[in-house]
N, C-alpha and C positions, 0 to 999 in steps of 0.2 A: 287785552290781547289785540293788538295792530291787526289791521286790515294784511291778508296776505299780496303778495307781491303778484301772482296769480290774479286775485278780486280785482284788485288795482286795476292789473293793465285790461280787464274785461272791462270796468268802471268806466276808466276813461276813455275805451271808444265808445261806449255808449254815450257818455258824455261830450264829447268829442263830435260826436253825430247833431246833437242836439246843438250845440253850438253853433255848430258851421250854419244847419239851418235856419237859424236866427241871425246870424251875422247880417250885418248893411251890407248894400253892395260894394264891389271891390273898392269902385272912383272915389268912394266916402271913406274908407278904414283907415286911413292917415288922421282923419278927423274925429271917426269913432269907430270903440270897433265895439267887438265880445269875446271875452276871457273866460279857462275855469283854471281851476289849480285844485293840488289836494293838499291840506294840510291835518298829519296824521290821519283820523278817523272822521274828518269832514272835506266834503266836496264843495268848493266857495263860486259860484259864477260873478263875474265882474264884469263891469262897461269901463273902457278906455277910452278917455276924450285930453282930447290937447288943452292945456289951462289957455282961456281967451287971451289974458294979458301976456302970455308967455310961451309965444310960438315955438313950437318945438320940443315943447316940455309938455308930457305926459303923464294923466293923473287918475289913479284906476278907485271907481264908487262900485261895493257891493252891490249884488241883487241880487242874490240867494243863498241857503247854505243847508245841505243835509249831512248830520253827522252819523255816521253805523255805529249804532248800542249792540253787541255782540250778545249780550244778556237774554234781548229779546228779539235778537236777528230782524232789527226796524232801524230805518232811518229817522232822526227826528227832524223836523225840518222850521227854519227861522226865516225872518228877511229883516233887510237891516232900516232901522228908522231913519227920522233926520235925526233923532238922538244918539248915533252915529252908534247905537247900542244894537245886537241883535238879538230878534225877540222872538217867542214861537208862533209859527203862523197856526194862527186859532180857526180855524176852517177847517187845515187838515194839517194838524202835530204832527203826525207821525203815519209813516206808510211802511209798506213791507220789502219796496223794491226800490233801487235808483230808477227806473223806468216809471212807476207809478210819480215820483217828485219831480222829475220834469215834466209828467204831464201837468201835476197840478202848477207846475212854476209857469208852462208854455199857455194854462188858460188862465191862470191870473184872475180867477175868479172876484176878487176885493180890489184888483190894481194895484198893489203893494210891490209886487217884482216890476213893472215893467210902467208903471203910473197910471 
């Protein structure tokens, strides 16, 4: 069962919040920014940077993902490797709340979300 459209729009300001936080500043975001999106039952955080050889053109690298298991009302939470695979962050798999997974994404405990 989908995430209701209700969760959703609560989701994404929460996520929404969390983002802007983290954004560069304004003079920079042509250059790079920060992203989320939802796709079905995962929330994907992304970095947007313009390809070097190819001004103009924008090229979006994960860096985070928490999917809602409705089973066990938990998000599970991945980051993405250079193996351009997404994989579980073994720290902390799984939490209880959108709000708990970007804490653990904002302190980056291993440097996997943020280097």
């Amino acid at each position: 069962m989908p995430i209701s459209e209700f969760e959703q729009k609560r989701y994404e300001k929460i996520v929404s919040q969390f983002v802007e936080k983290r954004r560069p500043p304004a003079h920079v975001r042509n250059q790079v920014d920060l992203d989320f999106r939802f796709e079905k039952q995962s929330v994907i955080i992304f970095e947007i940077r313009e390809i070097w050889k190819q001004p103009g053109e924008k090229v979006e690298s994960p860096v985070a993902k928490a999917t809602y298991v409705k089973k066990t009302n938990s998000w599970k939470l991945y980051w993405h490797r250079a193996d351009l695979k997404w994989h579980s962050y073994e720290p902390t798999p799984e939490t209880k709340t959108i709000e708990e997974f970007l804490t653990v994404v904002d302190n980056d405990e291993y440097c996997c979300f943020w280097g």
